[in-house]
C-alpha positions as CSV (number, residue, x, y, z in Angstrom):
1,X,-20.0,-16.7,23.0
2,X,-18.8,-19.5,21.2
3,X,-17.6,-18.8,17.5
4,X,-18.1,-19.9,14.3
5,X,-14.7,-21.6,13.9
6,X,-14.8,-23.5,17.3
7,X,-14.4,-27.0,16.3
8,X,-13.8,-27.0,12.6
9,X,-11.1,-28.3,10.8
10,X,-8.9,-24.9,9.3
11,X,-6.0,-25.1,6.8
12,X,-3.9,-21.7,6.6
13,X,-2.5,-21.3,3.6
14,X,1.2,-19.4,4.1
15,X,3.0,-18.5,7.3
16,X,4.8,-14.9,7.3
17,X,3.2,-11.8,8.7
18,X,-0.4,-12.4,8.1
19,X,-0.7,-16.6,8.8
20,X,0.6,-16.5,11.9
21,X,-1.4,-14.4,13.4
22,X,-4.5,-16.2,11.8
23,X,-3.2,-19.7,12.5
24,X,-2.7,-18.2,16.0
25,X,-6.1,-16.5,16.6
26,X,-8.3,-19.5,14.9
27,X,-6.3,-21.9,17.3
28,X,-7.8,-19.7,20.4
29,X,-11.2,-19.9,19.1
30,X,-11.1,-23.3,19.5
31,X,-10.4,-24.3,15.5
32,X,-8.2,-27.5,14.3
33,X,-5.7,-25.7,12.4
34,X,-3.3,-26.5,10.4
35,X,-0.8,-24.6,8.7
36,X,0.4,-25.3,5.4
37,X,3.9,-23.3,3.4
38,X,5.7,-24.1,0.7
39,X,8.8,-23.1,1.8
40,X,10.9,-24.7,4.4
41,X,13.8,-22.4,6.0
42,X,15.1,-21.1,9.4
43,X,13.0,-18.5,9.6
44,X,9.2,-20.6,8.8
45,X,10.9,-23.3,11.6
46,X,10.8,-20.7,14.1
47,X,7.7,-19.3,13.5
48,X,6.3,-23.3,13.3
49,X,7.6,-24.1,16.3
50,X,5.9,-21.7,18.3
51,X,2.3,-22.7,16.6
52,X,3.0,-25.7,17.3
53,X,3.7,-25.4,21.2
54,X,-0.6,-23.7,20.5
55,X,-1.2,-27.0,19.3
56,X,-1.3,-25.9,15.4
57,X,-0.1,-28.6,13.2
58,X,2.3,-27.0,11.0
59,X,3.8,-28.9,7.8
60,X,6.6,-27.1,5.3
61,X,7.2,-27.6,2.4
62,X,4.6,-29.0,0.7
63,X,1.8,-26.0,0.0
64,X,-0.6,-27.7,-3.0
65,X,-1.7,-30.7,-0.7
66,X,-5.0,-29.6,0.5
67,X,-5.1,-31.5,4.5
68,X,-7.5,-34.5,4.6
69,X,-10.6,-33.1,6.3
70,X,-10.0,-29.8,5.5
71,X,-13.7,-28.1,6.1
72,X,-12.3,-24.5,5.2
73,X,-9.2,-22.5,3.7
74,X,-8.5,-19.5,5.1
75,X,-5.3,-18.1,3.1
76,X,-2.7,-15.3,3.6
77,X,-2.5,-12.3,0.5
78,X,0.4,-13.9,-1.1
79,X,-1.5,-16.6,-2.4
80,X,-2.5,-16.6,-6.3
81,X,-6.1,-17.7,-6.7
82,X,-4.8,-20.3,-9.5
83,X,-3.0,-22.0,-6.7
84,X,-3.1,-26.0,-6.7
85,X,-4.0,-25.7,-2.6
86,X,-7.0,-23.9,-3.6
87,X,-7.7,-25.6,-6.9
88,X,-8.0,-29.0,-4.5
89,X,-10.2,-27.0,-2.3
90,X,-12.9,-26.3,-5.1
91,X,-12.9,-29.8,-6.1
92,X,-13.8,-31.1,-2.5
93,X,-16.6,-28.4,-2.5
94,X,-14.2,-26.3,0.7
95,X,-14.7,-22.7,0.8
96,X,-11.1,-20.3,0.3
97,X,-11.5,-16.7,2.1
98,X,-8.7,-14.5,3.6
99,X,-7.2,-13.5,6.3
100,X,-9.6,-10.4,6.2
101,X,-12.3,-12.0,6.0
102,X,-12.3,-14.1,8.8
103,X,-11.1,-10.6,10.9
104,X,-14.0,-8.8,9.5
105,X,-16.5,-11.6,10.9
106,X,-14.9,-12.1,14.1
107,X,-15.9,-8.5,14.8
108,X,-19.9,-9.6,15.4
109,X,-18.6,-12.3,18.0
110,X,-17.1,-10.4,20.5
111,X,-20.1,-8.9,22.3
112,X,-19.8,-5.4,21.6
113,X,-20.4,-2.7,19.0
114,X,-18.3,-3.6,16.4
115,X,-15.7,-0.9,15.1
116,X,-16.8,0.4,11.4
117,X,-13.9,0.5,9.1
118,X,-13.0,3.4,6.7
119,X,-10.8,1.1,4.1
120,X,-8.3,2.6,1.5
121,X,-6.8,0.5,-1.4
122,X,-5.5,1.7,-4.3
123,X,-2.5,0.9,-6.7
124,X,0.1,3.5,-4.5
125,X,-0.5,6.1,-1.5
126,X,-2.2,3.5,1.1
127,X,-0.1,3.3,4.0
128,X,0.9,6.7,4.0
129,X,-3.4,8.0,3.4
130,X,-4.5,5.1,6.2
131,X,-1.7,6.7,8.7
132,X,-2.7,10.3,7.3
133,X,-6.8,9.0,8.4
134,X,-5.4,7.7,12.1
135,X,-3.8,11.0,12.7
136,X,-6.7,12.7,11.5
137,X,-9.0,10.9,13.5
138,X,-6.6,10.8,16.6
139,X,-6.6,14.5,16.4
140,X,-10.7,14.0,16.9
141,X,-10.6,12.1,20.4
142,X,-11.2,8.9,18.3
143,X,-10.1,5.7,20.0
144,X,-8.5,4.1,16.5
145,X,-5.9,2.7,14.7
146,X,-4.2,2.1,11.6
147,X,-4.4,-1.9,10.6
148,X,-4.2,-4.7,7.4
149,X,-2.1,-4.4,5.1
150,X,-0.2,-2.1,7.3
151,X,1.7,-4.5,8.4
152,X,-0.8,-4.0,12.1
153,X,-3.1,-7.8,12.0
154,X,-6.5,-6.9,12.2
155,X,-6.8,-10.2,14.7
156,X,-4.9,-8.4,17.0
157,X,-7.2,-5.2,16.8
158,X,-10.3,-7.2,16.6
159,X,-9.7,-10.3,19.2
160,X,-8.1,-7.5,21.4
161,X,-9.1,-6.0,24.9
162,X,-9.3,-2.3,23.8
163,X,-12.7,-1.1,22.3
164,X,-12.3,1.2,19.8
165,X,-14.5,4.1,18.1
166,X,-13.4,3.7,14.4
167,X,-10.4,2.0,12.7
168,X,-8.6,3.6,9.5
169,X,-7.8,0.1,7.5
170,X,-5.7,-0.5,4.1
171,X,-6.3,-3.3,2.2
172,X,-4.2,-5.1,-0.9
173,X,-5.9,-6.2,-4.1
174,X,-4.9,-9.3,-3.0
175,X,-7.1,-9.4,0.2
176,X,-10.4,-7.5,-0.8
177,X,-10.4,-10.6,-3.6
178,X,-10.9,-13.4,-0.5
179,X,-13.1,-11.1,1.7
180,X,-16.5,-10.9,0.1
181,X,-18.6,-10.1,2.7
182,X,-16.4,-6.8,3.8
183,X,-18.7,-3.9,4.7
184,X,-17.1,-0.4,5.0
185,X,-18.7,2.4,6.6
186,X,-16.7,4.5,3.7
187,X,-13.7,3.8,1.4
188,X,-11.2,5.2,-1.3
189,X,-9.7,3.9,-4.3
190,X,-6.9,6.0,-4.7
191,X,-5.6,5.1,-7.9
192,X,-5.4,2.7,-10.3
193,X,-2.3,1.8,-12.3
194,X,-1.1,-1.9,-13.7
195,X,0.3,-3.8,-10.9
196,X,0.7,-7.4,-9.5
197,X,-1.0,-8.4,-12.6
198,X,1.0,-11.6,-12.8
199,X,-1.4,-12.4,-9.6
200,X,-4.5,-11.6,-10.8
201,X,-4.3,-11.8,-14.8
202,X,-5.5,-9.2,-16.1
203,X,-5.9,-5.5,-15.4
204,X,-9.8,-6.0,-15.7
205,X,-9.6,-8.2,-12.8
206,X,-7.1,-6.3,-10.8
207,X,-9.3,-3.2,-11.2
208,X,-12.1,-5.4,-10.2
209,X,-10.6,-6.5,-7.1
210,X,-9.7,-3.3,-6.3
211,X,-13.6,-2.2,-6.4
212,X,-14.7,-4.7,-3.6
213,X,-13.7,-2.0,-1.3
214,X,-16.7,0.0,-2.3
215,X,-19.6,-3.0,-2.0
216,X,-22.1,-2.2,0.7
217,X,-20.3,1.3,1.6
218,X,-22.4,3.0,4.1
219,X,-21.4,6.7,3.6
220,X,-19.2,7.6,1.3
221,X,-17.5,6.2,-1.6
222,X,-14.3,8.2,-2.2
223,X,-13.1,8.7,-5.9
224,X,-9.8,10.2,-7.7
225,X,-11.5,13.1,-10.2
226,X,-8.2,12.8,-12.1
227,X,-8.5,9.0,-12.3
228,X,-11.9,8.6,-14.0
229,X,-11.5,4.6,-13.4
230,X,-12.0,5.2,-9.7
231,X,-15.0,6.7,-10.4
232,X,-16.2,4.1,-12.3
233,X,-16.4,1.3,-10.1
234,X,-17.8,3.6,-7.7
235,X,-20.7,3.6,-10.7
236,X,-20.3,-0.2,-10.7
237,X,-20.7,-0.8,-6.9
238,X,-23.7,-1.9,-5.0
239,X,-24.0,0.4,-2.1
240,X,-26.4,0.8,1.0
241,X,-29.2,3.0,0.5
242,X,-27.6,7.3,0.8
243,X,-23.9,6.6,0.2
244,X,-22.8,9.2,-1.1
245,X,-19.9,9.6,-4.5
246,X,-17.1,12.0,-3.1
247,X,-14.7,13.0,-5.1
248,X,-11.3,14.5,-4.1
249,X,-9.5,16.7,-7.1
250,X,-5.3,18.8,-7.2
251,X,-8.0,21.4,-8.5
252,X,-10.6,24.0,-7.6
253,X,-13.5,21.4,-5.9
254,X,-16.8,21.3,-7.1
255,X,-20.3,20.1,-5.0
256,X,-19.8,17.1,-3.2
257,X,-15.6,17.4,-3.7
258,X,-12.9,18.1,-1.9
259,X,-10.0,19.9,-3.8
260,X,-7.5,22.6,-3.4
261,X,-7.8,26.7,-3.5
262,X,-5.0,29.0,-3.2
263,X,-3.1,26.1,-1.3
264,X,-6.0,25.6,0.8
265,X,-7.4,22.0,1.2
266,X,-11.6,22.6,0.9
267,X,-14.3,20.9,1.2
268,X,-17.5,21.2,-0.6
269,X,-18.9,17.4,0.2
270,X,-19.9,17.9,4.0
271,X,-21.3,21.2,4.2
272,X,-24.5,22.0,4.9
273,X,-25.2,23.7,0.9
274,X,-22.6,21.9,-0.8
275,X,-23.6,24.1,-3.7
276,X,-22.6,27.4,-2.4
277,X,-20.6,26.5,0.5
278,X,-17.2,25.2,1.2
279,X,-15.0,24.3,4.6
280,X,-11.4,25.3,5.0
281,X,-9.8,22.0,6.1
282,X,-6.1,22.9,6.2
283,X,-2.9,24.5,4.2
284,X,-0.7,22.9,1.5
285,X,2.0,23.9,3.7
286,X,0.5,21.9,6.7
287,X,1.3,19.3,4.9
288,X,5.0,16.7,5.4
289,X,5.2,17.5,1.3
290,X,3.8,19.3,-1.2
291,X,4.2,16.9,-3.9
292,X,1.3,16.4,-6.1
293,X,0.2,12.8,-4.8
294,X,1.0,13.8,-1.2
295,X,-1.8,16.4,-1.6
296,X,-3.9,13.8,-2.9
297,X,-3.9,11.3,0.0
298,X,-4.1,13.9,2.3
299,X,-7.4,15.2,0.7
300,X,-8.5,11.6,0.5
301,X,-7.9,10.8,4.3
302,X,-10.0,13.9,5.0
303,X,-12.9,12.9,2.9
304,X,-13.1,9.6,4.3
305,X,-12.4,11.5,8.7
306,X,-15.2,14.0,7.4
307,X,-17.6,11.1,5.9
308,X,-17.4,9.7,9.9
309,X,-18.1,13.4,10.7
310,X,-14.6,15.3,11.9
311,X,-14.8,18.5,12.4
312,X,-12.1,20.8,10.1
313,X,-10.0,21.5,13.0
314,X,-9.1,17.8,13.5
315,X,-8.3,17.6,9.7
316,X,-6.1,20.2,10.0
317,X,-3.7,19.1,13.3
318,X,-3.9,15.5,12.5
319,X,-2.2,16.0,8.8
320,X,0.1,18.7,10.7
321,X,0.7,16.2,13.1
322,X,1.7,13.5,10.3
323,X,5.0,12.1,9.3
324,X,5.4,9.7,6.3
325,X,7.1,6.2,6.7
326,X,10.9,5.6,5.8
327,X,11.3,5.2,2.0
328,X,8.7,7.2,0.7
329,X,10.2,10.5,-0.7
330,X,12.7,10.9,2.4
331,X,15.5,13.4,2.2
332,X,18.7,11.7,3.0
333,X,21.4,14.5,2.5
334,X,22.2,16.9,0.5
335,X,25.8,16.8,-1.0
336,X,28.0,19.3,-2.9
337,X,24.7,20.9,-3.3
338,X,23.3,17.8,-4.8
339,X,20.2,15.9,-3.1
340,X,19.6,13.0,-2.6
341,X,16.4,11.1,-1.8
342,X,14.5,7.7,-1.1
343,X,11.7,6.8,-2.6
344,X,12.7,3.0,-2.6
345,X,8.7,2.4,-1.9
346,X,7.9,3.3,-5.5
347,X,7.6,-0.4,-6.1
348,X,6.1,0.0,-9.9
349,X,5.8,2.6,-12.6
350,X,2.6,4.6,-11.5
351,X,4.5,5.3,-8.0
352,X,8.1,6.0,-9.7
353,X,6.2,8.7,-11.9
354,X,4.7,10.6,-9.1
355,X,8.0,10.7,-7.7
356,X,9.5,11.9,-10.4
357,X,7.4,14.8,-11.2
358,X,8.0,16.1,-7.6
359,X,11.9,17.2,-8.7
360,X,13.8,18.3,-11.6
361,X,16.4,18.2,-12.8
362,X,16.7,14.3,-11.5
363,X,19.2,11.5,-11.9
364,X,17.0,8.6,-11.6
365,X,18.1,5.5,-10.2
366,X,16.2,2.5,-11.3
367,X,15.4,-0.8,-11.9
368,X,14.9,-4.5,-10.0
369,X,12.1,-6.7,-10.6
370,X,9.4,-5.6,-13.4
371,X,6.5,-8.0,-11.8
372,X,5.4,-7.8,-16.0
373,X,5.5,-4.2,-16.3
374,X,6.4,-2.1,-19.3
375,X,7.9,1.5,-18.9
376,X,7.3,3.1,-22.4
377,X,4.8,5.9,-20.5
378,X,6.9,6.3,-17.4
379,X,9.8,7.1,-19.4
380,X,7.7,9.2,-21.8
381,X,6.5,11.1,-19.2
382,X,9.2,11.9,-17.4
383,X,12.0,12.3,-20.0
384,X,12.4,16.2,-20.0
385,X,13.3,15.8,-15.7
386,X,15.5,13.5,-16.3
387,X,19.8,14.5,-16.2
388,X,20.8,10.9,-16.1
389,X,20.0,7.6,-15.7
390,X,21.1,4.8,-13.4
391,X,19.9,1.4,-14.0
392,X,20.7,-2.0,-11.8
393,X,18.7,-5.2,-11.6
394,X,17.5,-8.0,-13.2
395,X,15.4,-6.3,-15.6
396,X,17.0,-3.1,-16.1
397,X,17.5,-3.9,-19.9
398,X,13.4,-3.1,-20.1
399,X,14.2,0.5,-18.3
400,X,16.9,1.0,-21.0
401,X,15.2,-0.2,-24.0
402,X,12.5,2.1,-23.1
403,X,14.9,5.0,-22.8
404,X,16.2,4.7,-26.1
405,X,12.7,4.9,-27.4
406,X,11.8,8.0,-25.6
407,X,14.8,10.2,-23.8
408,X,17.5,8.8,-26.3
409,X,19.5,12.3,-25.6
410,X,19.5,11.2,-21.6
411,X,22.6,9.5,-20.3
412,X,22.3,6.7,-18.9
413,X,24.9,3.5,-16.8
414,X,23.8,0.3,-17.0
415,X,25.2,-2.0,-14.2
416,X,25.3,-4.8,-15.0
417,X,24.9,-6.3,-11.3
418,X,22.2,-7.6,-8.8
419,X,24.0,-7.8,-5.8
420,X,23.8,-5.6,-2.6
421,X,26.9,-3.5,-3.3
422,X,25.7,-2.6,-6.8
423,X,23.8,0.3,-4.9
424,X,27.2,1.8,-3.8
425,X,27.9,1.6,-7.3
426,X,24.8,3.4,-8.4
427,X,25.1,6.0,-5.9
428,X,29.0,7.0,-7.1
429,X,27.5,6.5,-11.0
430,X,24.5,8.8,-10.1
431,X,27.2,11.3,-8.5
432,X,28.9,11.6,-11.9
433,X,25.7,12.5,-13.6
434,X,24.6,15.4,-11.2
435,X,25.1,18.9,-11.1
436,X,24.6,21.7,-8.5
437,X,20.8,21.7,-7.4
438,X,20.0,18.3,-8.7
439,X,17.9,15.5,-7.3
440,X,19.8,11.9,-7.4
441,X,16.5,10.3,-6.9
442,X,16.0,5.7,-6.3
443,X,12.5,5.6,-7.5
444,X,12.9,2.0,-8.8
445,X,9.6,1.3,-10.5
446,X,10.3,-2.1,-9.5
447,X,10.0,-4.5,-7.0
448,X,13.1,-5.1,-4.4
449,X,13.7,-9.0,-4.4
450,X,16.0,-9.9,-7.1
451,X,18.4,-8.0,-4.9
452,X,17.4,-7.3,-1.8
453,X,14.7,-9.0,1.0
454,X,12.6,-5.9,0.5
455,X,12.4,-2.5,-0.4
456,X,12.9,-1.2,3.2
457,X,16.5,-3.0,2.7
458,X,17.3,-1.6,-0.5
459,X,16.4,2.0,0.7
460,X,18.5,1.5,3.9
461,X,21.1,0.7,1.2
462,X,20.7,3.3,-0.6
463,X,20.8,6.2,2.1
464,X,24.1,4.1,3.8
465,X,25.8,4.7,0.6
466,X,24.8,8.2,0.3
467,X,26.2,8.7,4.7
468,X,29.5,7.4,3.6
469,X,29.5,9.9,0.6
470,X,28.9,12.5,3.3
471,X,31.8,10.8,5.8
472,X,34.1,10.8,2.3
473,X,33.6,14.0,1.8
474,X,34.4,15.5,5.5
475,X,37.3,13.6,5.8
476,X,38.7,15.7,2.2
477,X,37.7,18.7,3.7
């Protein structure tokens, strides 16, 4: 079968972890590609040269130029739409879609039945409710997997040899924008919270992006009861004909919910009398944590495995079965009675809050790059958990300022310091704060670059300075 794309002239906007893949799977197809980046360094050299040997014309360094005969522009997520590549494009009349796009129409070509897709998006909570689904869904007999935004390329899944039953799939603000044709069989907006809104302008239009996921759902659209603007774009989605609102609610579930009873996870959706009937799906203690958001993914991956019709017993061993990711809420030690955990993924305020409301007392470290957020209602919220404060990064000053507006009676060390050792620093500061049965907690509420590559590094730094707090302390003893 030939494809689409066999022949036509392709620019790729960006290299990284989703352009290379792209670059690489439009090449096979038989597309002209060529790969455009604006940065220029060891690492995009590397991954150029090895296009290249494909026969993908790479060029660094230059990423506004749109390439002379460019027929389409497929880009990778990092990509603002107010790009100059893609302003070019929509002057020569060239169409921009994603990375997940493309994927999503490749599956027609490849002479089989395609795999439907439950998606999850949402503000925070996707990777860890997508691997939650996989597991839940593994525990079925389902052939599946857990891809996108994942860090798994769909192209890899899609172009692939293995056929599989169903795939659990999470996907960025950033990529439901450029696919517009995407068609789940049932999705979940988690949550909605400001975020990346230097990217898309506005919360309206981030909230908008986010509620792409919900176009043309087949099933089920899967809403937060607590977070009535879920539900809304649910409302504002244009569905197939029977898909179904489900909502998922910390509390007692009503018809066509799932929720919690007596630390019982139920379900009152997909029962046969929804009005009178509900379905033990698992325990609260099955569960990795018992934090309040942790319960809420986990009820959300179940409503989307019993939307493609999982029995209750694979609810429960797949989210018994589950482990979360490094840097989400990870116990590191416990010292002098004093713990210490890694939450280095809470990445912006909404996250940071959940986080915080799982302990107390806390000594909060924080701080890194705002990405234009303010912290008046984190800091609100969370004031009366809060033993101390320990701020580094490059806008720490916005975590302070809000301090002093709302926990003035909190202590709180300001380091003034953005390098990799400040987080040593931090740790021995957040030491000084803590008492017996505390939580020294990195929930930055900020993104990891002004310091660090990512916030997989700063949390490795983080839990290295709090092992040679441990190896101090055994070699006093």
């Amino acid at each position: 079968m030939t494809s689409e794309y066999a022949g036509r002239r392709i620019t790729v906007a960006g290299l990284g972890v989703s352009g290379v893949p792209a670059a690489r799977a439009l090449r096979g197809l038989g597309a002209q590609v060529t790969v455009v980046n604006g940065s220029d360094g060891e690492r995009q050299r590397a991954e150029a040269a090895d296009l290249e040997a494909l026969g993908v014309t790479v060029r660094l360094g230059d990423g506004d130029t749109l390439p002379e005969g460019t027929e389409l522009v497929v880009t990778t997520p990092g990509w603002k739409p107010t790009s100059p590549l893609f302003q070019a494009a929509a002057r020569a009349g060239v169409q921009v879609i994603g990375d997940v796009e493309v994927a999503w129409r490749l599956r027609a070509e490849q002479g089989r039945t395609p795999a439907p897709w439950l998606a999850v998006t949402g503000t925070n909570g996707k990777t860890t409710t997508v691997r939650m689904l996989a597991a839940i869904l593994e525990a079925a007999g389902l052939r599946t997997a857990a891809v996108g935004n994942i860090g798994v390329s769909l192209f890899d899944v899609v172009l692939g040899e293995t056929e599989y039953d169903v795939l659990a799939v999470e996907l960025s603000s950033y990529q439901l924008h450029w696919a517009p044709s995407l068609r789940a069989h049932s999705a979940t907006v988690l949550n909605l919270a400001p975020d990346h809104l230097d990217w898309h302008g506005s919360m309206e239009a981030y909230a908008a992006d986010k509620g792409r996921i919900y176009e043309g759902n087949e099933v089920a659209c899967v809403y937060n009861v607590a977070d009535p603007a879920t539900e809304d774009l649910v409302r504002a989605a244009d569905v197939a004909e029977g898909c179904r609102a489900i909502g998922f609610t910390l509390g007692a579930p009503g018809p066509s919910q799932l929720g919690v009873v007596d630390g019982i996870l139920v379900d009152r959706a997909f029962v046969p009398n929804r009005q009178r009937q509900a379905q033990e799906l698992a325990e609260v203690a099955d569960l990795a944590s018992d934090a309040p958001h942790n319960i809420a993914n986990a009820l959300a991956a179940a409503a989307l495995a019993r939307a493609y019709g999982v029995p209750a017993t694979a609810v429960r061993d797949g989210l018994r079965a589950f482990r979360p990711e490094p840097h989400r809420m990870e116990p590191v030690a416990t010292v002098d009675r004093v713990h210490f955990v890694d939450d280095s993924k809470a990445t912006n305020t909404h996250a940071a809050q959940a986080s915080l409301a799982a302990y107390r007392p806390v000594v909060w470290i924080a701080g890194g790059l705002a990405k234009g957020a303010t912290f008046d209602e984190l800091v609100s919220a969370s004031a009366e958990r809060l033993r101390g404060v320990v701020l580094i990064g490059a806008d720490r000053t916005l975590i302070r300022e809000a301090l002093e507006r709302h926990a003035p009676h909190v202590p709180v060390v300001d380091l003034d310091r953005t390098d990799t050792g400040a987080m040593s620093a931090a740790v021995q500061a957040a030491v000084g704060l803590a008492e017996p049965g505390d939580t020294v907690l990195l929930a930055p509420a900020c993104a990891s670059m002004d310091m660090f590559t990512n916030y997989n590094k700063r949390g490795e730094a983080f839990a290295d300075a709090v092992h040679a707090l441990v190896a101090g302390r055994a070699e006093h003893e």
